[in-house]
N, C-alpha and C positions, 0 to 999 in steps of 0.2 A: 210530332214523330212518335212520345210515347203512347200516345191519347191510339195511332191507329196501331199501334205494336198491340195495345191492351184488348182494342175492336177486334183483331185476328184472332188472340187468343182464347176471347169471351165467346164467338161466333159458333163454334161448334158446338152443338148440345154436348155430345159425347165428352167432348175436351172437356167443357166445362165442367160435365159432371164429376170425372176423375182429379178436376184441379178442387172443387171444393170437395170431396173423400178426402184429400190427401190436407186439403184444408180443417177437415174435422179430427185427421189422425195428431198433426199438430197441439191443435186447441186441448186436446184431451192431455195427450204425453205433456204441456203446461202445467195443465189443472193436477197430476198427478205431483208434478215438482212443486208446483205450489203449497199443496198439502204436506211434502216433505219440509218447505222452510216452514211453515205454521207449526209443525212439531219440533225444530231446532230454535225457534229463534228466543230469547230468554224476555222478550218485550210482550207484553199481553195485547197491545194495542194492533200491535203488528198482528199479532194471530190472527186476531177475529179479521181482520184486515183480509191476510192471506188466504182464511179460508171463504171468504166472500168472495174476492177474486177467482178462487179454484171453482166456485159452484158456477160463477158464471162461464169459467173456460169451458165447465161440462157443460150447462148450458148451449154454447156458442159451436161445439161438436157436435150436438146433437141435429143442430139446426142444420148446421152446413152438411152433416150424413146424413137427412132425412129428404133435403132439398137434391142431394147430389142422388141419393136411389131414384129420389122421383123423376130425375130429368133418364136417366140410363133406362129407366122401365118404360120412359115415354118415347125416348129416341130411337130410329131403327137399327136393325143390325149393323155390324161392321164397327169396328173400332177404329175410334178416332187417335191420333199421334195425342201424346202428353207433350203439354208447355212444357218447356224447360223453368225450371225453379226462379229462375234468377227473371222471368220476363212476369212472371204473375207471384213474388213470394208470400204475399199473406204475412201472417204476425209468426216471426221465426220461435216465438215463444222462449223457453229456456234451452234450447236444444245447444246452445254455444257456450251454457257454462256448468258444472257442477254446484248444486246448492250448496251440501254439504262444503265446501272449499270459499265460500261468500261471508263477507261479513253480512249485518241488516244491511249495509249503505251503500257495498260496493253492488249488494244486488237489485236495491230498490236504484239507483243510477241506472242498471240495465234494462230492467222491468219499465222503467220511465221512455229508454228509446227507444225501446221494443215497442210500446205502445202506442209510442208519437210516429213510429214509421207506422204500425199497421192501422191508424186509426187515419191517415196520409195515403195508402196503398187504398182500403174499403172504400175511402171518398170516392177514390177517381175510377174505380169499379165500379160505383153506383153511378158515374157519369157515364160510363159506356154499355150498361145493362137495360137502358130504356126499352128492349124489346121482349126484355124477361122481367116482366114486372114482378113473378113471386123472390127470383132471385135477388133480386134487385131490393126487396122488402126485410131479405136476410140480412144482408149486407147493413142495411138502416138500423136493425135491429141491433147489430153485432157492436155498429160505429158507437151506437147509444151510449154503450159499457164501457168499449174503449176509451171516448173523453172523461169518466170518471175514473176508469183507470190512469190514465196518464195523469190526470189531477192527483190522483191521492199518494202516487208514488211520487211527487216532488215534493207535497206537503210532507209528507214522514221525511222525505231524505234531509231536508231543510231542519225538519224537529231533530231528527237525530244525530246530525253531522253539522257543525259552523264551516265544512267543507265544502258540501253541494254542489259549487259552480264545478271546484275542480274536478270530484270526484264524477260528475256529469263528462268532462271533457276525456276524463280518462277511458271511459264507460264508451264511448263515442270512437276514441282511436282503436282499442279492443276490436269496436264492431268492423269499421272501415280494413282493418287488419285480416278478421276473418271472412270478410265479405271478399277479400283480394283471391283469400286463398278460396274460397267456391267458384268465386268465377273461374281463377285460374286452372284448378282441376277440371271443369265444365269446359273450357275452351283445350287443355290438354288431350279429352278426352275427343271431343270433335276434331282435334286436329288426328289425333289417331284413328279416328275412322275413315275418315278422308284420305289416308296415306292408306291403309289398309285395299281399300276401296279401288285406289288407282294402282296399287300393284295388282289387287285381283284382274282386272280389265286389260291394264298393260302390260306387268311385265310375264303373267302367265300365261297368255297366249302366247310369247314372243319363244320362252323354253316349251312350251307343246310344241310349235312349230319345230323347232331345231330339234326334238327328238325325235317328231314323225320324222323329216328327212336323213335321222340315222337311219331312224329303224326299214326305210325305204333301201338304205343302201346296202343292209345286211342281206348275204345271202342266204336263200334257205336251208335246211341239212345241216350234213358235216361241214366243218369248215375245209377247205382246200388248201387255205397258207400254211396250216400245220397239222399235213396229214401224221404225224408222230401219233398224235393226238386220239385217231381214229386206230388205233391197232389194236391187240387184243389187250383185255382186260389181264394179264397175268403179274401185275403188280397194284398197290393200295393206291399209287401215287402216277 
């Protein structure tokens, strides 16, 4: 079922292209938070860490907006619908937490599932891109980084916390938490188009009607019922 959910999504050039842009908008807005914790963090190992990480988030932006211009220059006019977030999300990056407000451990815990989902989401992208082979080449490239990223963020969270497993578990309910709340906004928000949608269709033809057959029944002119109405103007009221 996800496998042809993922086939729909990938199928349109256009889609595609706008789903990896917004996949390069990502990777970068990461790479930018990553350079903010490499200037907070008081551990030197970690730095050189972070900003090796950041270069490849720039890196991995570049790829995915260079790849995603060339499919939109090569596909024809007309625009294609955008995925919804939640059927293609890519690597959510730090978008769910503030660095500043992290310790090293509670954010390499997050950086570790961030990476284990998106290096889990690329796989199964590269399984349904077999007809885009240069896309499909991104995606490999991208995966590359990512098992080292997920690697070196459990390795540090283990060196710097005898915590790990928990602060992993913790890092995980977080995500599952805000992941409730996107879809639920996402699903809020379809249901309100939808309601929107069937009022415009039904119940505003149902008031057009009912006012044409007033306005049918109004007579033209003055009115008759209250000739008062019609005398001379020699008062305001």
């Amino acid at each position: 079922m996800r496998s042809a959910v993922l086939t729909w999504v990938w199928r349109d050039p256009r889609r595609r292209a706008r789903t990896l842009l917004r996949f390069g908008e990502v990777e970068a807005d990461g790479g930018r938070d990553l350079v903010r914790a490499a200037e907070i963090t008081p551990d030197p190992l970690l730095r050189r860490l972070f900003l090796k990480h950041a270069l490849d988030e720039q890196r991995h932006a570049d790829l995915f907006r260079g790849r995603g211009l060339a499919l939109l220059r090569a596909s024809p006019g007309g625009a294609a619908q955008e995925a919804a977030q939640w059927l293609a999300p890519g690597e959510r990056g730090l978008d769910d937490v503030r660095v500043e407000d992290e310790r090293d451990e509670t954010l390499l815990a997050f950086l570790h599932l961030s990476e284990k989902a998106a290096a889990r989401d690329f796989a199964e992208y590269i399984g349904v891109l077999g007809s885009d082979p240069p896309t499909r080449a991104v995606f490999e490239k991208v995966l590359h980084d990512e098992a080292f990223h997920m690697t070196y963020t459990k390795a540090q969270l283990e060196r710097v916390s005898p915590r790990a497993k928990a602060l992993i578990w913790q890092a995980r309910r977080k995500r599952l938490w805000r992941a409730y709340l996107r879809l639920a906004a996402g699903l809020a928000g379809l249901i309100g188009a939808v309601v929107l949608t069937l009022q415009y269709y039904l119940l505003l033809p149902v008031f057009a009607l009912i006012a044409r057959r007033a306005a049918a029944r109004e007579m033209p002119g003055w009115s008759p019922i209250a000739p008062e109405r019609n005398g001379a103007l020699s008062r305001q009221y």
